[in-house]
C-alpha positions, -999 to +999 in steps of 0.1 A: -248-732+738-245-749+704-215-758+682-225-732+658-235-705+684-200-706+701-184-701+666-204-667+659-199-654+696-172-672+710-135-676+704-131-708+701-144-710+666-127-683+655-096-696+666-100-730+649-112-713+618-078-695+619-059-726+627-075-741+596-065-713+575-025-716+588-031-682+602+003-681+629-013-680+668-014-649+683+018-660+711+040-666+677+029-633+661+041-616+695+067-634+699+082-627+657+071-588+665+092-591+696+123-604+679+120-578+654+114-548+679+139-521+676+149-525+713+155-563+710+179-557+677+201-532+696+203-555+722+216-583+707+239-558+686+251-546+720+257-582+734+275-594+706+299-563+712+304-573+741+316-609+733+339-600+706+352-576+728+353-610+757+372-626+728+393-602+717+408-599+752+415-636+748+430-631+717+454-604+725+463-622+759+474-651+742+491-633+708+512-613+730+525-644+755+529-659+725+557-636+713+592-648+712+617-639+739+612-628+776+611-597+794+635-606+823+659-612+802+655-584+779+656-562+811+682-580+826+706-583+797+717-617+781+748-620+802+723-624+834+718-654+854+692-680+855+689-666+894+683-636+882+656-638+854+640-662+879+636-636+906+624-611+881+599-640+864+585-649+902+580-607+907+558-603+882+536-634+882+553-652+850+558-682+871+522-687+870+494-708+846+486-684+820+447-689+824+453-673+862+471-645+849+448-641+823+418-642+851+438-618+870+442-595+839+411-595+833+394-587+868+415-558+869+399-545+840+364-548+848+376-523+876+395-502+859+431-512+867+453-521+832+481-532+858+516-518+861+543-509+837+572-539+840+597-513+827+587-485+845+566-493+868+541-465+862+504-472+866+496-484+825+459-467+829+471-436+838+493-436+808+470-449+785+446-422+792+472-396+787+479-406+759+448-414+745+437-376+746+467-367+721+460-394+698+418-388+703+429-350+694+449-361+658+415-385+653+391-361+661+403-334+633+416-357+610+371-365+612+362-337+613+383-328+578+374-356+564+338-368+567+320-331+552+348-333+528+344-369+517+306-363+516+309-334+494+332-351+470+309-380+466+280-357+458+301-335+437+315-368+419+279-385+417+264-348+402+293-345+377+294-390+366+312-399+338+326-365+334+358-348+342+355-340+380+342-373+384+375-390+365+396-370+386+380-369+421+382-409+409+418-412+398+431-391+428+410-412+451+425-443+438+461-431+442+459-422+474+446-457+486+474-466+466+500-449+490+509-465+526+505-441+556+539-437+560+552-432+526+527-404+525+538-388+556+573-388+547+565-372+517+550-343+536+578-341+555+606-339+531+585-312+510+573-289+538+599-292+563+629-302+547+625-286+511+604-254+517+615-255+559+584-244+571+591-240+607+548-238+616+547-277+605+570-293+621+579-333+619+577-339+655+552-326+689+562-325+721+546-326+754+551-289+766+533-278+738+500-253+743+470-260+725+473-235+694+513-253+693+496-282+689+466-278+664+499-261+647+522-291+648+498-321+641+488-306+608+511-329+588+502-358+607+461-349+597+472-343+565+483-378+559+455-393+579+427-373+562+449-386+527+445-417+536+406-419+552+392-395+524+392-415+495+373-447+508+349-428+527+343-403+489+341-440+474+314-454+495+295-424+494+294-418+452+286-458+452+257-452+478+243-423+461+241-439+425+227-468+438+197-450+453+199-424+423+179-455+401+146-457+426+116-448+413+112-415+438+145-404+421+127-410+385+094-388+398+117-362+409+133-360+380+099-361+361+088-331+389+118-310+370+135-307+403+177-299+397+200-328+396+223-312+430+182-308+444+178-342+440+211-358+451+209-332+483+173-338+494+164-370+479+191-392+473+214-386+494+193-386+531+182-423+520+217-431+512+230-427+547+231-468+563+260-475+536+276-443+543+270-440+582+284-475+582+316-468+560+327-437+581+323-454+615+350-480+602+370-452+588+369-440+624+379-473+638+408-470+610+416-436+623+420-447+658+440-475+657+460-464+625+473-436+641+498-462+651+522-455+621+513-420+618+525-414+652+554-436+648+563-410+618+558-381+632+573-391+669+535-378+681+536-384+722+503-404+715+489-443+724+505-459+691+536-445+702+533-456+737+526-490+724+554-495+697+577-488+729+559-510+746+568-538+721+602-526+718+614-537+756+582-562+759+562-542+789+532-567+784+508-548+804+509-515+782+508-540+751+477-553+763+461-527+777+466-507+743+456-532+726+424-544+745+412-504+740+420-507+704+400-538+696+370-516+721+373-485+703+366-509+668+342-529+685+322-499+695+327-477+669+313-510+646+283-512+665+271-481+667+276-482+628+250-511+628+226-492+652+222-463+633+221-483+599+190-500+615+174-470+633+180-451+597+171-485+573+137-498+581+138-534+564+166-542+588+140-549+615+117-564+591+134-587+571+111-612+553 
């Protein structure tokens, strides 16, 4: 077979043909598809969560041995003797390099075990998960509050721009990222239960409570959160929206004589929702590990509380382990943000 015969049939030709023409071989077309597949971008998403999460455990291991002061001693008084702290050091481990009880640490967690409390010597997983279900509960409706609410503010501000609900759905917004967490919960305090002593909202919950006690007493402590969480997540939103609000489908929809809430509902605001989905999942993470001062302020039996005790009489374990579920519950809550931002945002797997 000739030269010219195996071009016309054959691949050969063809191949150097496409070779002259800088055309990319078919191995590096699969192999750029392949690193643009949807599977492969969650993938590496989900690995890198897992190494910040690898380095955040360093992170807090270290920050927290790196604290001034020492736990015998606080537990032993200042007045004890060098005997004594270093009988209590050699019980629980200090004695030893930090990278082995940081190995140790760590192995226990890959099986589930946090450790044990140094000041009471209750298991710290056990606790933590307690916990963690009263502060997931003030979370979970402080979200639920906030996200339709936030959502329809921003379309309400984006339908209504440069006009009075959007000045004052703006300026409100803006004072109440202003305001710390606390100062706002002590705010609610001193008017509801101190000024107008409404006994149904009370400044503190306790553990005996029943459920509809509960959803009763953590209404202050939502209140502040939901203050707090509301106006960057109504932000984002309006800034999402207006964006989109100047593509060309918006234009022709205009053009089709479609209504302006119409639009915003159907059109601008589905192909909005990467910014948005992304905004609220940090909110989220905000929620969950802010609820540190909330609780704090409202003496709520939750994780944040459990861990500013922990600090207080320097129980390691429980500062770690509430700390190494904080950084997760961020971590996670951050990557599932930039899942669904590239399951919802096409160009994200194919960037040019």
């Amino acid at each position: 077979m000739s030269a010219q015969e195996e071009t016309v049939s054959g691949q050969p030709g063809n191949q150097m043909s496409a070779a002259r023409r800088g055309a990319p071989a078919p191995a590096a077309g699969r192999a750029a598809r392949s690193k643009n597949s949807l599977g492969y971008l969650i993938a590496r998403r989900m690995a890198l969560g897992i190494a910040l999460l690898f380095a955040a455990s360093m992170l807090i291991f270290g920050g927290v041995e790196a604290l001034p002061g020492d736990f015998a001693t606080t537990y032993l008084g200042q007045e004890a003797t060098p005997q004594a702290v270093a009988n209590i050091r050699e019980e629980l481990g200090l004695d030893r390099p930090m990278t082995e009880r940081y190995l140790s640490w760590l192995g226990g967690i890959l099986q589930g075990d946090f450790g044990t409390s140094w000041s009471n010597h209750n298991s710290v997983g056990e606790q933590i998960w307690k916990r963690l279900s009263d502060s997931l509960l003030l979370a979970g409706v402080s979200a639920l509050i906030s996200i339709p609410l936030a959502i329809g503010l921003g379309m309400i501000a984006v339908l209504y721009r440069n006009r009075i609900p959007d000045k004052v759905i703006s300026i409100l917004s803006l004072a109440a990222i202003s305001l710390p967490e606390f100062f706002i919960g002590y705010l609610l305090i001193q008017f509801f239960t101190v000024q107008l002593g409404i006994s149904e909202f009370p400044a503190t919950v306790y553990d005996g409570m029943s459920l509809g006690e509960r959803l009763s007493a953590i209404v202050l402590p939502v209140a502040t959160l939901v203050t707090v969480v509301l106006a960057h997540m109504m932000r984002m939103t309006r800034s999402a929206i207006l964006n989109v609000m100047s593509s060309a489908y918006v234009e022709t929809a205009e053009l089709k004589g479609l209504s302006a809430l119409r639009i915003i509902a159907e059109h601008a605001a589905p192909n909005a929702v990467a910014p948005v989905v992304t905004v609220i999942a940090l909110n989220l993470a905000a929620l969950v590990v802010g609820v540190v001062v909330v609780e704090v302020v409202f003496v709520y039996p939750g994780i944040g509380q459990y861990m500013v005790d922990a600090v207080t009489v320097r129980d390691m374990p429980v500062v770690q382990g509430c700390g190494l579920l904080f950084a997760a519950i961020y971590i996670v809550l951050n990557m599932v943000a930039d899942i669904v931002s590239i399951l919802a945002n096409p160009r994200l797997r194919h960037p040019r």
